[in-house]
C-alpha positions in Angstrom: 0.0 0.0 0.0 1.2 3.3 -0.8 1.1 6.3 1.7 1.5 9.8 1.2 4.4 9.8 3.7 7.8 11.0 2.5 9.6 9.2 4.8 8.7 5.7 2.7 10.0 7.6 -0.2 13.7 6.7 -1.1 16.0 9.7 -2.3 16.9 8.2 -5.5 20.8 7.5 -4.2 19.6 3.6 -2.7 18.9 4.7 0.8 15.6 6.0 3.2 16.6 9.2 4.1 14.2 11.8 2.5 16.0 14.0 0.0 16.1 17.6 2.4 16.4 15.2 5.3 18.5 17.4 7.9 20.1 14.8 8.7 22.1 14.0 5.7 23.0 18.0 5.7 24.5 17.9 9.1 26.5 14.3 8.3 28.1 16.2 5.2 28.7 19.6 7.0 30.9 17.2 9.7 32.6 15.6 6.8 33.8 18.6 5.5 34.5 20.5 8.4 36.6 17.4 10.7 39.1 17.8 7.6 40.0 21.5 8.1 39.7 21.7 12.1 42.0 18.5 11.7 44.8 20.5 9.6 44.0 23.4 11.3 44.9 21.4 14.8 48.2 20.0 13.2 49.4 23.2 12.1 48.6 24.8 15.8 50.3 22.2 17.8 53.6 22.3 15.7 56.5 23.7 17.6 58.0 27.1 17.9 54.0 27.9 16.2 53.3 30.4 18.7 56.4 32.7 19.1 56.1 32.3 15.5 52.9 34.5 15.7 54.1 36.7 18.2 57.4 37.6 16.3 55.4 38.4 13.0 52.6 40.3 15.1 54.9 42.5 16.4 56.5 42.9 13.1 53.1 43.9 11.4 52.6 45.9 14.4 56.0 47.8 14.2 55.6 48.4 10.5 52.3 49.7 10.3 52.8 52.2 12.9 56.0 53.7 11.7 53.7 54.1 8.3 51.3 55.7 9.9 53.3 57.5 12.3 54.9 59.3 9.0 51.7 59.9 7.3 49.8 62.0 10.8 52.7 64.0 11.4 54.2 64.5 8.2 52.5 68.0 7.7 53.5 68.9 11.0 56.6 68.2 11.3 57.3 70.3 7.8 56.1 72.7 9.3 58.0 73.2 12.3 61.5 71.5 11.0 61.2 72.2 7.1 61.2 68.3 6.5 58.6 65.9 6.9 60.5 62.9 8.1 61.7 65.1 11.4 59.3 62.8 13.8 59.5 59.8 12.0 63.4 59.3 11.6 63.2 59.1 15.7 60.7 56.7 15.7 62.5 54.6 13.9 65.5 54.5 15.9 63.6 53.9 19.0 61.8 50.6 17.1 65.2 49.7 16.4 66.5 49.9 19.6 63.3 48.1 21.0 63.8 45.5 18.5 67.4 45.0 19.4 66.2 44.6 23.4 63.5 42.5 22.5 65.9 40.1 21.4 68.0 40.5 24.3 65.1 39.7 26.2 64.1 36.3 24.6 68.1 35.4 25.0 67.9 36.6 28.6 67.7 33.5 30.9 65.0 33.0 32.6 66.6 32.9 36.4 68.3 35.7 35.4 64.9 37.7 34.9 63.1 36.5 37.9 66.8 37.5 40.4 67.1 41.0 38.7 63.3 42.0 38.8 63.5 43.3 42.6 66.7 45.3 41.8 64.9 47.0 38.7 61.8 47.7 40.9 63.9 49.7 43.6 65.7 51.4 40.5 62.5 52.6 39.1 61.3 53.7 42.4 64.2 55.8 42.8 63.9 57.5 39.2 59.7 57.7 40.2 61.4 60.2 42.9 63.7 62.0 41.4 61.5 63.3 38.4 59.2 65.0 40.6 61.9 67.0 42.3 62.1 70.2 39.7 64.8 71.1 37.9 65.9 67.3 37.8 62.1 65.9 35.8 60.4 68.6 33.5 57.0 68.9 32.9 55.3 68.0 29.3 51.3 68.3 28.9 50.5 68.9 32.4 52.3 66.2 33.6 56.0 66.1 35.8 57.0 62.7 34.6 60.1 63.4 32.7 63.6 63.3 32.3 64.9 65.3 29.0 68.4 64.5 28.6 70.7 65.9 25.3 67.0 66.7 23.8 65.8 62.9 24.5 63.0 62.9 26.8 62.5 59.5 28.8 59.8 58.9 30.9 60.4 56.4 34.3 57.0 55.5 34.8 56.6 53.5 31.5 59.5 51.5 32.8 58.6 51.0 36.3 54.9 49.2 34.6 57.4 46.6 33.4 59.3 46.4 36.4 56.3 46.0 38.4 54.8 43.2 36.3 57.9 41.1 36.3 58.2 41.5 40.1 54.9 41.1 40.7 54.7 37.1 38.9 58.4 36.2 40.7 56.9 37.1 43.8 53.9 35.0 43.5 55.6 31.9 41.7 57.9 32.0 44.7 54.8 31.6 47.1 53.4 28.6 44.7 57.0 26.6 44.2 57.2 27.1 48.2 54.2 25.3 48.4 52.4 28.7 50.6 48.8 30.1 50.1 49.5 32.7 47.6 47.1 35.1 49.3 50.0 35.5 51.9 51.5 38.3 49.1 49.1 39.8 48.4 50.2 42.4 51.6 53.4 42.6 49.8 52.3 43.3 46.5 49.3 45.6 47.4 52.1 47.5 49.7 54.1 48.0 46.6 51.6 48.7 43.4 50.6 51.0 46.3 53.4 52.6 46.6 54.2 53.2 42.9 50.3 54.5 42.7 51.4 57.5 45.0 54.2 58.2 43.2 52.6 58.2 39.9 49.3 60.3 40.8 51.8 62.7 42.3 52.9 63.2 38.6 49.7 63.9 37.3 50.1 61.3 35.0 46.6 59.5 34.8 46.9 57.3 31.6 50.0 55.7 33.7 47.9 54.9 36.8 45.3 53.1 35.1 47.3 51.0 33.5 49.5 50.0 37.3 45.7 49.5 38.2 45.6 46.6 34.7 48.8 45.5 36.0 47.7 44.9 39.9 44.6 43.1 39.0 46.0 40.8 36.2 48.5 39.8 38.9 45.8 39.0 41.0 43.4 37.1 38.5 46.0 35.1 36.9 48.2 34.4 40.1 45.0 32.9 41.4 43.7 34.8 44.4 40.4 34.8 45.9 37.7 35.6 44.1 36.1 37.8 47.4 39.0 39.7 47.3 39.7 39.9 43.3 36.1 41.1 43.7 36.6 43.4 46.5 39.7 45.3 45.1 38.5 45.9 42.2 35.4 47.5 43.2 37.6 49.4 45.2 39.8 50.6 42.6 37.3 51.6 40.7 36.0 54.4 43.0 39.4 55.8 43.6 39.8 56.1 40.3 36.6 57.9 40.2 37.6 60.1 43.1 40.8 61.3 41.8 38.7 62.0 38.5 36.8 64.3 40.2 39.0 65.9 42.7 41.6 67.3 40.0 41.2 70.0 37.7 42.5 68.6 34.7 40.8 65.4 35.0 38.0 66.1 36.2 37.9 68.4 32.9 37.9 65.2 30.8 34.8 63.6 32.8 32.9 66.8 32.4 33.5 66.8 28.2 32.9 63.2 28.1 29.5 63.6 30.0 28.6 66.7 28.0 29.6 66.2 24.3 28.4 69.5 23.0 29.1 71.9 25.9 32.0 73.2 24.3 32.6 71.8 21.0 35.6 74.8 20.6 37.1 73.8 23.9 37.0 71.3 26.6 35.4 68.6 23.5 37.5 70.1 20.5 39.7 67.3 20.5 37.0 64.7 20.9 34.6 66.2 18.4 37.7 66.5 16.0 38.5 62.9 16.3 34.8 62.0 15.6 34.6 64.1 12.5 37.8 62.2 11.1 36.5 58.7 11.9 33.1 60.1 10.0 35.1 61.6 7.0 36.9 58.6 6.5 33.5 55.9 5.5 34.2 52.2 5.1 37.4 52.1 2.7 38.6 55.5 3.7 40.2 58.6 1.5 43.2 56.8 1.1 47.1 57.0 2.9 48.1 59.7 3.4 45.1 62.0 2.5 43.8 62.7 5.9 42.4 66.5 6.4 43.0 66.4 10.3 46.3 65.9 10.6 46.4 69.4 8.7 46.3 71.1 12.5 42.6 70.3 12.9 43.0 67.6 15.5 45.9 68.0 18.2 47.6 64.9 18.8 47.0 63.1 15.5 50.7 61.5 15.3 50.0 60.3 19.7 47.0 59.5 21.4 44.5 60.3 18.4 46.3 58.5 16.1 43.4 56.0 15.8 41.6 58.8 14.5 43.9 59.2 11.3 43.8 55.3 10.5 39.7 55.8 10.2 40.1 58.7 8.0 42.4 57.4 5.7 41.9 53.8 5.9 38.3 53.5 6.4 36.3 51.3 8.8 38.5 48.4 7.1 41.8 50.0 8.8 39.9 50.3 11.7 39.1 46.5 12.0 42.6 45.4 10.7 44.1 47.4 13.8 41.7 46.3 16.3 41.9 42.6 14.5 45.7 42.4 15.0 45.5 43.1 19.1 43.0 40.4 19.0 45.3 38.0 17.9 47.8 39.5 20.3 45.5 38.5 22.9 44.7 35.0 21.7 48.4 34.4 21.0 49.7 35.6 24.6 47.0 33.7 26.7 47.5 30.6 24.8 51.2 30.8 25.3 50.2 31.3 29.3 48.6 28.4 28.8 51.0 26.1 28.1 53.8 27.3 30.5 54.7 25.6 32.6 56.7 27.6 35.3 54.3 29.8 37.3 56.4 32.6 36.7 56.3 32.6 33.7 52.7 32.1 33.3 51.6 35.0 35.6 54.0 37.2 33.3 52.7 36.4 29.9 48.9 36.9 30.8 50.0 40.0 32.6 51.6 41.7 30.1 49.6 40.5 27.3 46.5 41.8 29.2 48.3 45.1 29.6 49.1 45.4 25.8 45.2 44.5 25.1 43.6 46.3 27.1 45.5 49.8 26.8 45.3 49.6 23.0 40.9 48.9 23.7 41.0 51.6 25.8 43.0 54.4 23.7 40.2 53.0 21.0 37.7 54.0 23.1 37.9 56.8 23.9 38.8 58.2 20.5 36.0 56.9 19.2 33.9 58.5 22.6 32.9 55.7 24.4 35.2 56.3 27.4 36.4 59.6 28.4 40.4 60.6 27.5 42.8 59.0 29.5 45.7 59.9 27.6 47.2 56.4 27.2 49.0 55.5 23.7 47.9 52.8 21.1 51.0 50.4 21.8 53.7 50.2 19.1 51.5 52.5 16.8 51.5 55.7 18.4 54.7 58.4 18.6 56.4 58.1 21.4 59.9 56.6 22.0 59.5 55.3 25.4 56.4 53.6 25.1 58.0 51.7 22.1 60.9 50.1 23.6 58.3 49.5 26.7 56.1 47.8 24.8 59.3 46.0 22.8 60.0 44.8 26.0 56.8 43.4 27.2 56.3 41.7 24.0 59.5 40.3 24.2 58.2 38.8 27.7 56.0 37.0 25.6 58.1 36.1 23.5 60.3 35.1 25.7 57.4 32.4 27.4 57.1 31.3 24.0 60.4 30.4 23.2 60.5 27.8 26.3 57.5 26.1 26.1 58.2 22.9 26.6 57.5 21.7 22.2 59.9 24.7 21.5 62.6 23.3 23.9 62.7 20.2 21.9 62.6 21.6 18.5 65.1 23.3 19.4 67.8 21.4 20.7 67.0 18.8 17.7 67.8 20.9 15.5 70.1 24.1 15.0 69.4 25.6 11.5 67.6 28.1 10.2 67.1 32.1 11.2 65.8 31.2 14.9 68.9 30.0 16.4 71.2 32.2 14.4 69.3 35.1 15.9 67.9 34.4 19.6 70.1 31.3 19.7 68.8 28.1 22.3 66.4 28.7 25.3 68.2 29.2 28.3 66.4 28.7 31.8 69.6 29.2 34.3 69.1 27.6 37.5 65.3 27.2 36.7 63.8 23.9 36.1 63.7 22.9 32.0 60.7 22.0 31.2 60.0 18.2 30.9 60.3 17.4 26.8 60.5 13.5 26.4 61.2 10.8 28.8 64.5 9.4 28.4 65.8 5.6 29.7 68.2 5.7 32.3 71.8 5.7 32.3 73.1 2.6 32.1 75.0 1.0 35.8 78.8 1.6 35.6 80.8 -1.6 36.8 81.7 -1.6 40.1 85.2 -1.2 41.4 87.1 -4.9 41.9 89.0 -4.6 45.4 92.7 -4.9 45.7 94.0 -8.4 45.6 90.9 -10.1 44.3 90.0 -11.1 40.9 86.9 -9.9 38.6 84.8 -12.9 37.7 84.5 -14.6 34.1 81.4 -14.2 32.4 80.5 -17.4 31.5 79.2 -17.9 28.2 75.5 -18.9 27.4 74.7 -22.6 27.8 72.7 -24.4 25.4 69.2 -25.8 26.4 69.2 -29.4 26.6 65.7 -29.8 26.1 65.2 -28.2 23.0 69.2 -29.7 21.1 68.3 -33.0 19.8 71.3 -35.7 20.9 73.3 -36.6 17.9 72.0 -39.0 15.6 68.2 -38.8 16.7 65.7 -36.7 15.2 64.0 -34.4 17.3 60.2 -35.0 18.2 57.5 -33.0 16.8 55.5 -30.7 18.9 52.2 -30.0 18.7 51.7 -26.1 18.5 48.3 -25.9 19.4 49.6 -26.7 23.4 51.8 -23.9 23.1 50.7 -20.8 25.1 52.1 -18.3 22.7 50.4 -20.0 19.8 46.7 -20.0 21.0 44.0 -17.8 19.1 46.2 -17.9 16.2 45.6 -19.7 12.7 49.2 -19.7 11.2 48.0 -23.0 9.4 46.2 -23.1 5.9 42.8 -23.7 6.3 41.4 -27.6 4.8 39.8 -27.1 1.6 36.0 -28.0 2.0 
């Protein structure tokens, strides 16, 4: 009997599954997609893969910003020097130099890292100091946070961020190896990303104390405090920084133009409303490099902390996504590589300073596109700025660094010494830290023991034949049946009778 059913109906391939059965589209969806997350699994898990990606991240990185570091302050800088390469031949110098130390870095044993990180704290603490006395640190854009020496200006507080977040992991990898409860430091660190606060919000410099506040609570989320008091701090942090918005005049300036867009569009928000009108000039694919009508004195800043603004104009929303794309992979890359470390300080200082690079680049986003108010803080390695490059050269090359001696890279590279890797940041080196474990190896063989004076070593004697299985000479030995035999059972090694 025939029924209107469609499920009786075959599909015309020799099967009953109905033709637009969803089945059948969800069974060949799997087989083409277990093909491509399989390659795409083998090519992730092959050594030396991940400081592979963070070496040509920063690369891109670099490149892009020196390109667009030429293009927002070319106008500029002819007009103040005559020459429109007069802020970009710097930069490039500095990225050099923070190339060359980001090397140094992944070369730097890893011992040697975690002994030296007190000494560079108290030696950034001492610089903190001595820039606010005047006529030893100079003040630049409200803020006393600089030493200018032969014309170079250096600022201490970008340095003592990566001095803090090196400290900061030793410390609490020393609790974990001692086998203590790790919320025993947190006294000792709170006492001294307290102390470096102080010293920093004394300089007026509120960009840097946001981001000792990013550095204080990665510490504490990745080192693996309580939650109540990961909770509780940061609650707390967030209304001092609120208070010493307010109680400022020059920050609480910012809040006020943030809140009020269009109270004065000529003054507190010309910046901010400049910034906006470059991001709306430049559309989807942008005006092209190069073409940008801000940079022509219109928007203060465009070569710093607006920067952003000058990729939208002349690159479009596409430009925009690229940038924002590329710190996405940064953050993918650097918790991954936290992941599979395997010392604890080296673990708590990847995620820390890849949390740092993230989250300052989201934030200088943020606000020059108006969703947060001005902080002040630089898009890493794409702004101007010659200490935040080497900075952030450096905390990349902590990545980098954690990358280099994960415990696949160790292998690959002791197996094998060829290619541009070893020639240029040679063969991990841990120090007096633990390597990690690679392979198992078999056990050194027992050395002979030492014969005593006067006695002799004994003869080896050699193997005996086994009587039961030599035949006597002259008789033929018996036939065994190998069905009995123990080793032989479950197996048919004998042809098969013909039936």
């Amino acid at each position: 009997m025939v029924t209107g059913r469609s499920e009786d109906k075959p599909n015309g391939r020799g099967s009953g599954e109905p033709v637009n059965s969803p089945r059948g589209s969800s069974d060949k969806r799997d087989r083409t997609s277990t093909p491509f997350r399989a390659r795409t699994a083998l090519w992730t898990n092959r050594p030396l893969f991940d400081f592979h990606m963070i070496v040509g991240l920063v690369v891109l990185i670099v490149a892009f910003g020196l390109l667009m570091v030429l293009s927002s302050s070319g106008v500029e800088s002819y007009v103040l020097s005559g020459t429109s390469y007069a802020r970009f031949w710097p930069q490039c110098m500095f990225a050099a130099i923070g190339l060359v130390m980001f090397v140094a870095v992944v070369r730097l044993p890893t011992e040697t890292m975690r002994r030296a990180s007190p000494w560079l704290l108290i030696l950034c603490l001492v610089l903190l100091v001595l820039v606010l006395i005047p006529g030893i640190g100079s003040e630049q854009m409200g803020a006393r946070s600089w030493f200018v020496i032969a014309g170079i200006s250096f600022q201490p507080s970008e340095l003592a961020k990566l001095a803090l977040a090196i400290w900061s992991a030793a410390t609490v990898a020393s609790f974990m190896k001692a086998r203590m409860d790790v919320n025993r430091a947190l006294p000792v660190i709170g006492g001294t990303t307290l102390l470096v606060l102080v010293l920093v919000v004394l300089e007026k410099d509120l960009g840097t104390t946001i981001t000792i506040g990013i550095i204080f609570m990665s510490v504490l989320w990745f080192g693996l405090f309580r939650m109540k008091t990961f909770i509780s701090l940061t609650l707390g942090s967030a209304v001092a920084f609120l208070v010493l918005g307010l109680t400022a005049g020059y920050r609480s300036d910012r809040i006020k133009a943030f809140l009020n867009p269009d109270l004065d569009p000529q003054g507190l928000n010309f910046q901010s409303t400049q910034a906006k009108y470059a991001l709306a000039n430049g559309g989807i694919f942008g005006r092209g490099l190069g073409q940008s009508d801000a940079k022509w004195s219109y928007l203060p800043q465009a070569h710093n902390d607006f920067i952003f603004a000058v990729i939208g104009e002349e690159l479009g929303l596409v430009g925009a996504l690229i940038v924002v794309a590329l710190f996405a992979a940064v953050l993918i890359v650097g918790l991954r590589i936290a992941k599979r470390s395997t010392d604890p300080f080296l673990k708590v200082m990847t995620a820390t300073a890849t949390t740092l690079i993230v989250v300052q680049a989201f934030i200088n986003i943020a606000y020059v596109v108006g969703l947060i108010p001005v902080t002040g803080l630089q898009l890493p390695l794409i702004s101007a700025g010659g200490t935040s490059m080497i900075t952030t050269l450096l905390m990349f090359g902590l990545i980098a660094h954690a990358a280099f001696r994960e415990p696949e890279a160790v292998a690959s590279s002791e197996s094998s010494g060829r290619g541009w890797i070893p020639l240029v940041f040679g063969k991990p080196r841990f120090g007096l830290a633990k390597r990690p474990q690679t392979d198992r190896r078999r056990p050194p063989a027992r050395r002979a023991q030492p014969v005593p004076t006067g006695q002799r070593r004994p003869e080896r004697r050699a193997p005996q034949p086994d009587r039961r299985r030599t035949p006597a000479p002259g008789r033929r030995a018996p036939s065994r049946d190998w069905s009995e035999d123990p080793r032989r059972r479950g197996r048919s090694d004998r042809p098969r009778r013909a039936s």
